[in-house]
TORTIKOL-681636 format. One record per residue (C-alpha): residue number from 1; y negated, z negated, x. Coordinates in steps of 0.1 Angstrom, whole numbers, plus 2048, in hexadecimal, padded with zeros to 3 digits. Each point is the difference from the previous one (the first is absolute). Example, Ala and Ser with C-alpha at 12.3 -4.5 7.8 and 13.67 -1.06 7.14 Angstrom:
! TORTIKOL-681636
+-----+-----+-----+-----+
:   n :  yy :  zz :  xx :
+-----+-----+-----+-----+
:   1 : 82D : 7B2 : 87B :
:   2 : 7DE : 807 : 80E :
+-----+-----+-----+-----+
***
This chain:
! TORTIKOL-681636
+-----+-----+-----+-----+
:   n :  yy :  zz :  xx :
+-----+-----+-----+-----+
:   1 : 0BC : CCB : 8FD :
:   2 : 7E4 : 81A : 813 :
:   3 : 802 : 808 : 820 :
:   4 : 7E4 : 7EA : 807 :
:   5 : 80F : 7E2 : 7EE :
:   6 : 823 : 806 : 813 :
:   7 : 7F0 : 801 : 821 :
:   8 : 7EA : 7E1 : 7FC :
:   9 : 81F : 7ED : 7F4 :
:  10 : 80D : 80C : 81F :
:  11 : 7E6 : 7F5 : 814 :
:  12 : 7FC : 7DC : 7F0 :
:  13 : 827 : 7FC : 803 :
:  14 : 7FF : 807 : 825 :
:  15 : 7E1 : 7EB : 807 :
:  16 : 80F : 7E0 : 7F1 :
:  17 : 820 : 802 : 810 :
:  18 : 7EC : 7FC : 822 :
:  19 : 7EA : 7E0 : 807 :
:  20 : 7EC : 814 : 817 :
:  21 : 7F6 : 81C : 7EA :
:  22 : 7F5 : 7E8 : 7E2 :
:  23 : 7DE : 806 : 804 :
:  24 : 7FF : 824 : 806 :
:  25 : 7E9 : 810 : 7E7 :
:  26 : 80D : 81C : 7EA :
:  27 : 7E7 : 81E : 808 :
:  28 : 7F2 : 813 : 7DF :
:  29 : 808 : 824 : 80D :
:  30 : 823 : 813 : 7FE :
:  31 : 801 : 809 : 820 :
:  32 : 7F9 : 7E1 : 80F :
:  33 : 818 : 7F2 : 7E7 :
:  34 : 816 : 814 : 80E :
:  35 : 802 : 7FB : 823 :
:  36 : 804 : 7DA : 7FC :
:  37 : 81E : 802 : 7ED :
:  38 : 80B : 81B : 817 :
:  39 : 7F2 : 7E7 : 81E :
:  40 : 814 : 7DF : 7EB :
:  41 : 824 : 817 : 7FE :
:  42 : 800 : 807 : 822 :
:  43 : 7FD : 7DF : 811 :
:  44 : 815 : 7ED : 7E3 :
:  45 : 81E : 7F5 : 813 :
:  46 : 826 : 80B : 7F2 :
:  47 : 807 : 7E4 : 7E4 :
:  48 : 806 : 7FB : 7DB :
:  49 : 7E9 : 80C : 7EB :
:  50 : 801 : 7FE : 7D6 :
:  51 : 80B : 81B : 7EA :
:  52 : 7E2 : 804 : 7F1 :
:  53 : 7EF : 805 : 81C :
:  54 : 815 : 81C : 809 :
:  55 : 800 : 812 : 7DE :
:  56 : 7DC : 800 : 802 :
:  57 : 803 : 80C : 823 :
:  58 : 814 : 81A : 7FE :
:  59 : 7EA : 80D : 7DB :
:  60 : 7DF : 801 : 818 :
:  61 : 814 : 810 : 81D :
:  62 : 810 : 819 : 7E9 :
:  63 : 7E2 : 80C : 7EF :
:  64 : 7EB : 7FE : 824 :
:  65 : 817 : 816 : 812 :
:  66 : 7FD : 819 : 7E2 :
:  67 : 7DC : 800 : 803 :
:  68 : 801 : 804 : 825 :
:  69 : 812 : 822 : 7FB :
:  70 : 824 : 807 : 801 :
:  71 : 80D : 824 : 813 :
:  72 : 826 : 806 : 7F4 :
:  73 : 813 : 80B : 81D :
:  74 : 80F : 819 : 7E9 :
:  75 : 7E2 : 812 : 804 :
:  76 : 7FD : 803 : 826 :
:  77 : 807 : 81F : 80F :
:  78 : 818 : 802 : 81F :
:  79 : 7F7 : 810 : 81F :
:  80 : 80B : 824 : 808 :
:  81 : 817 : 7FB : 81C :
:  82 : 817 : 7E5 : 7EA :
:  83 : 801 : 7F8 : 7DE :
:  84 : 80C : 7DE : 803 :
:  85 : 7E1 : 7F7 : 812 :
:  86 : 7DC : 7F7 : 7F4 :
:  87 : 7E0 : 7F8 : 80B :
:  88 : 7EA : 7EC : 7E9 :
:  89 : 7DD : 7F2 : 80F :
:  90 : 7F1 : 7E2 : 7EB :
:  91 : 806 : 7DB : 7F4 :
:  92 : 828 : 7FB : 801 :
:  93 : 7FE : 7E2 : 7E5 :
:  94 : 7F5 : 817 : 7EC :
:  95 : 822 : 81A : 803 :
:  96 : 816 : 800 : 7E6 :
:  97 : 823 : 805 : 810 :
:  98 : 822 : 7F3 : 807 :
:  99 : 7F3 : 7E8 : 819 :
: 100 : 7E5 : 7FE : 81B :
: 101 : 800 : 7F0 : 823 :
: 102 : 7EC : 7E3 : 80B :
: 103 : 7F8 : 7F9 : 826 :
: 104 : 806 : 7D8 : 804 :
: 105 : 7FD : 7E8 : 817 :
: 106 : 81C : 7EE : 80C :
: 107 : 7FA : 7DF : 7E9 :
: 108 : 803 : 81D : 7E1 :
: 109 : 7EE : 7E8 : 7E9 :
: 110 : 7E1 : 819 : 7FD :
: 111 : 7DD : 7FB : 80D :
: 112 : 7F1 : 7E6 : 7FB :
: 113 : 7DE : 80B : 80F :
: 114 : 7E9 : 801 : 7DF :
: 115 : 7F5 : 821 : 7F7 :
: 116 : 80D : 812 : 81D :
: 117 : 805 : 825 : 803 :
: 118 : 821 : 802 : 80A :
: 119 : 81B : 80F : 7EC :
: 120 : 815 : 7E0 : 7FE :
: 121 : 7E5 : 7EF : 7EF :
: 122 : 7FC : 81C : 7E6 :
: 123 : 822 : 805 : 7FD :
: 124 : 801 : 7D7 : 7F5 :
: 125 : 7E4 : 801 : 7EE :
: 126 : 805 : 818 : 7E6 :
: 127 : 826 : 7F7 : 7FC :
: 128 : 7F9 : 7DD : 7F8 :
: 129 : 808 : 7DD : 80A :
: 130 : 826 : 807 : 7FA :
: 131 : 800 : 813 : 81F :
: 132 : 7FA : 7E5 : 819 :
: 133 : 819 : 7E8 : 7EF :
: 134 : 817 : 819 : 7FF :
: 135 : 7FD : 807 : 825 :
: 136 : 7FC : 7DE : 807 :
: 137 : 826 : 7FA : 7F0 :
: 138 : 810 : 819 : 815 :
: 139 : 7EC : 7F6 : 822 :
: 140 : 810 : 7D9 : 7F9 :
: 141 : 822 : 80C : 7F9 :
: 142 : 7FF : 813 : 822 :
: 143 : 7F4 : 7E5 : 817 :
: 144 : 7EA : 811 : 814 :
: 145 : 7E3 : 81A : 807 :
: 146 : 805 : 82A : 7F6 :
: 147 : 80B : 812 : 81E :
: 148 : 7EE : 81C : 808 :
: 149 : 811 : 820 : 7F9 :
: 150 : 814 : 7F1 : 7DC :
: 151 : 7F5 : 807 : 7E2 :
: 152 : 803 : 7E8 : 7DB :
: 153 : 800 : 80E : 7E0 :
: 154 : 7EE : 7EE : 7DD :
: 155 : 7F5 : 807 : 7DD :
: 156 : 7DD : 813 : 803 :
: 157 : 7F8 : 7E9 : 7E1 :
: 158 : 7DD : 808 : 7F4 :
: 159 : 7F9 : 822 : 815 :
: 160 : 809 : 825 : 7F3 :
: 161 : 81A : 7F9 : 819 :
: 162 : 826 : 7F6 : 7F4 :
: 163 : 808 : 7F2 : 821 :
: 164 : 7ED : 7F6 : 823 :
: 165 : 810 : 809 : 820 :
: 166 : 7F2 : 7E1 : 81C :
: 167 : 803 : 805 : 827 :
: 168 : 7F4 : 7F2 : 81C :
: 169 : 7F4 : 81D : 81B :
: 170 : 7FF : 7FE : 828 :
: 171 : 7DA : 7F0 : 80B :
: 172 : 7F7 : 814 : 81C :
: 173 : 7F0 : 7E6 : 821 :
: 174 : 7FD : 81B : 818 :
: 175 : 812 : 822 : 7FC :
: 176 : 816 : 812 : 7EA :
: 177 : 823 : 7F2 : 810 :
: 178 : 824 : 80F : 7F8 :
: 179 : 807 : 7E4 : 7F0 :
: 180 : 7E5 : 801 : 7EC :
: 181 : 808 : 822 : 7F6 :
: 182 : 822 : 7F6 : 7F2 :
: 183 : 7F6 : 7E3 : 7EC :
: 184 : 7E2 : 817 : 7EB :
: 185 : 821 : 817 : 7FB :
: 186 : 813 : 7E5 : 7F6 :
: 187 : 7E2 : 7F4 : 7E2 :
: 188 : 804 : 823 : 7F1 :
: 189 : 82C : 802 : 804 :
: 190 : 7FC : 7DE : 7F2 :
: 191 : 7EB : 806 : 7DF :
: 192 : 812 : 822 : 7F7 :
: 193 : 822 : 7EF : 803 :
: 194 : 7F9 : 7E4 : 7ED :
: 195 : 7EC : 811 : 7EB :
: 196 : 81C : 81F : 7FB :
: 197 : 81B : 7DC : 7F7 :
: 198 : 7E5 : 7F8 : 7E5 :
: 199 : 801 : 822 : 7EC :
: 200 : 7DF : 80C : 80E :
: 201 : 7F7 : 823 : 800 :
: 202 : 7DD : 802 : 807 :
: 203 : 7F1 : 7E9 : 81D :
: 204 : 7DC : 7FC : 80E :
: 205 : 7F7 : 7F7 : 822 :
: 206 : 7E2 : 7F8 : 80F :
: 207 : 7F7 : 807 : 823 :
: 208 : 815 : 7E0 : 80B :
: 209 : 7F4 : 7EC : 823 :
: 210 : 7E0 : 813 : 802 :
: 211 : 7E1 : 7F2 : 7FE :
: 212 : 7FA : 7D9 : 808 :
: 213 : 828 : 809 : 812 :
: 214 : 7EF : 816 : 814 :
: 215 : 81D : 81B : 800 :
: 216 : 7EE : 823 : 808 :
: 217 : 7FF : 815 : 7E1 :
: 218 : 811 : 81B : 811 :
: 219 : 818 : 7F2 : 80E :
: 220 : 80A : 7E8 : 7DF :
: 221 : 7FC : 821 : 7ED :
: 222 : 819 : 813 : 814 :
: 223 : 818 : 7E3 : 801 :
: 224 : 7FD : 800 : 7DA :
: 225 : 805 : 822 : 7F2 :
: 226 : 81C : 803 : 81F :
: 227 : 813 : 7E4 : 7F3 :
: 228 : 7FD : 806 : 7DA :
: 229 : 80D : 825 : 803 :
: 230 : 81D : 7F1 : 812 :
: 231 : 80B : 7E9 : 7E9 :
: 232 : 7FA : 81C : 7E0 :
: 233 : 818 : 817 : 813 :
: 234 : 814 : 7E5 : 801 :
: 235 : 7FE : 7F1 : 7DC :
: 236 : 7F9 : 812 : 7DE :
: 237 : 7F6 : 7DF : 7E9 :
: 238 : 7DD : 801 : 80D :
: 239 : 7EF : 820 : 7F2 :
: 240 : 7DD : 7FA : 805 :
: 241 : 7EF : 7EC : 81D :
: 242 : 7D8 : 804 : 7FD :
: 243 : 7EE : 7F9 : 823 :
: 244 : 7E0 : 7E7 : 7F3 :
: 245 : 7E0 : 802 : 814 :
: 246 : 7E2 : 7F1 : 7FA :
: 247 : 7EC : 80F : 81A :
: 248 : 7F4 : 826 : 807 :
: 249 : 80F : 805 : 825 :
: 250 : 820 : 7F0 : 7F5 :
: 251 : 803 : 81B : 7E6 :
: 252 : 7F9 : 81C : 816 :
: 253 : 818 : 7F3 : 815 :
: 254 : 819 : 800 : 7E8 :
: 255 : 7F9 : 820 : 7F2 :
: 256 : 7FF : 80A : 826 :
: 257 : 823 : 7F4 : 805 :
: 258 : 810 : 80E : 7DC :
: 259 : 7F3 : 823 : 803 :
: 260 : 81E : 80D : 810 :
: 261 : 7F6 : 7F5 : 823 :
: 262 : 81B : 7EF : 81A :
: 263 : 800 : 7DC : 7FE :
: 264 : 804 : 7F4 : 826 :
: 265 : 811 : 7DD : 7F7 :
: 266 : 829 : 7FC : 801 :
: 267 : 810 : 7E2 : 800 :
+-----+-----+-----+-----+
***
């Protein structure tokens, strides 16, 4: 199979399987070709799907994140003040490492908002199906919603990723509380420790709570690169851990915070 015959396989599959969605038109451009399959993976709910399906799946997904462009953490290079640390500004789906952290929701089944721009839909999307099941599995078998501040570990299936790191950060209402503080401290203890049991030595993280969480980038930044030198002086398995950031001020804060200048933040 092409590309193009894989992903309208894909397509057709996931149309059928709904009633709703049988008379959804296949656009004639790639791109908008594209974005429905994307837009049909994101709000398929977490149940059995055929092999087939997924072999072709996981063919197009393979060959699309290659196109997209892969950056080998093996060829970042760490920041002055600590060689164990990294910056890396850009798509974290696309980072070929140990494992990389999602931010989830407390449900941990993904977004299910089509086409939306957060990194739990990307990160679902471009791993595949399998993802959701597999999430869906351990979510059943523990009875009840994530609690902020944990942290679950799975296959990174399709990504450049071996495995994904999933935690559920603190939503700020008001402001930044103690409490609040603790638990976006927690996210990152939990991922490197559970990531450290799994073999990992190199670990992304994006800027976790940020964003639609509202934690201030500061402050989250602080919080972050605080906690993570702590747990390195601490623990040798992990020997890289890359700071993600997608957008300009959160790398100069970063870079800000790493270039040998006192973090404020203690726990």
């Amino acid at each position: 199979m092409t590309q193009d015959e894989r992903r309208k396989y894909l397509i057709e599959y996931l149309l059928k399987e709904e009633i709703r969605f049988r008379r959804q038109p296949i656009p004639s451009d790639v791109q908008s070709q594209r974005d429905l399959l994307r837009s049909l993976m994101n709000v398929r709910m977490p149940r059995p799907i055929s092999d087939e399906f997924l072999q072709i799946q996981d063919e197009y997904l393979q060959e699309r994140n290659l196109e997209r462009g892969i950056t080998d953490a093996a060829d970042l290079i760490p920041v002055e003040s600590d060689q164990r640390l990294y910056i890396w500004q850009g798509d974290i789906t696309t980072l070929k490492c140990d494992a990389i952290v999602n931010a989830c929701n407390s449900q941990m089944l993904g977004c299910f908002s089509p086409m939306h721009s957060c990194i739990d839909n990307f990160i679902h999307t471009y791993a595949g199906i399998q993802l959701r099941l597999e999430m869906d599995e351990i979510m059943v078998k523990q009875g009840h919603e994530e609690e902020t501040g944990r942290a679950k570990i799975t296959s990174g299936y399709n990504l450049p990723a071996k495995y994904i790191l999933h935690t559920v950060g603190p939503i700020i209402q008001w402001e930044v509380t103690k409490e609040d503080e603790d638990l976006l401290s927690s996210c990152y203890r939990e991922c490197l420790q559970l990531a450290a049991e799994t073999s990992v030595e190199s670990i992304a993280f994006c800027c976790l709570s940020t964003g639609v969480f509202r934690f201030p980038q500061q402050r989250a930044a602080e919080i972050a690169t605080a906690t993570v030198k702590e747990f390195l002086n601490q623990d040798d398995r992990i020997k890289k851990v890359i700071f993600n950031v997608f957008k300009d001020e959160d790398w100069k804060i970063y870079h800000a915070l790493l270039s040998g200048q006192t973090v404020s933040y203690s726990q």
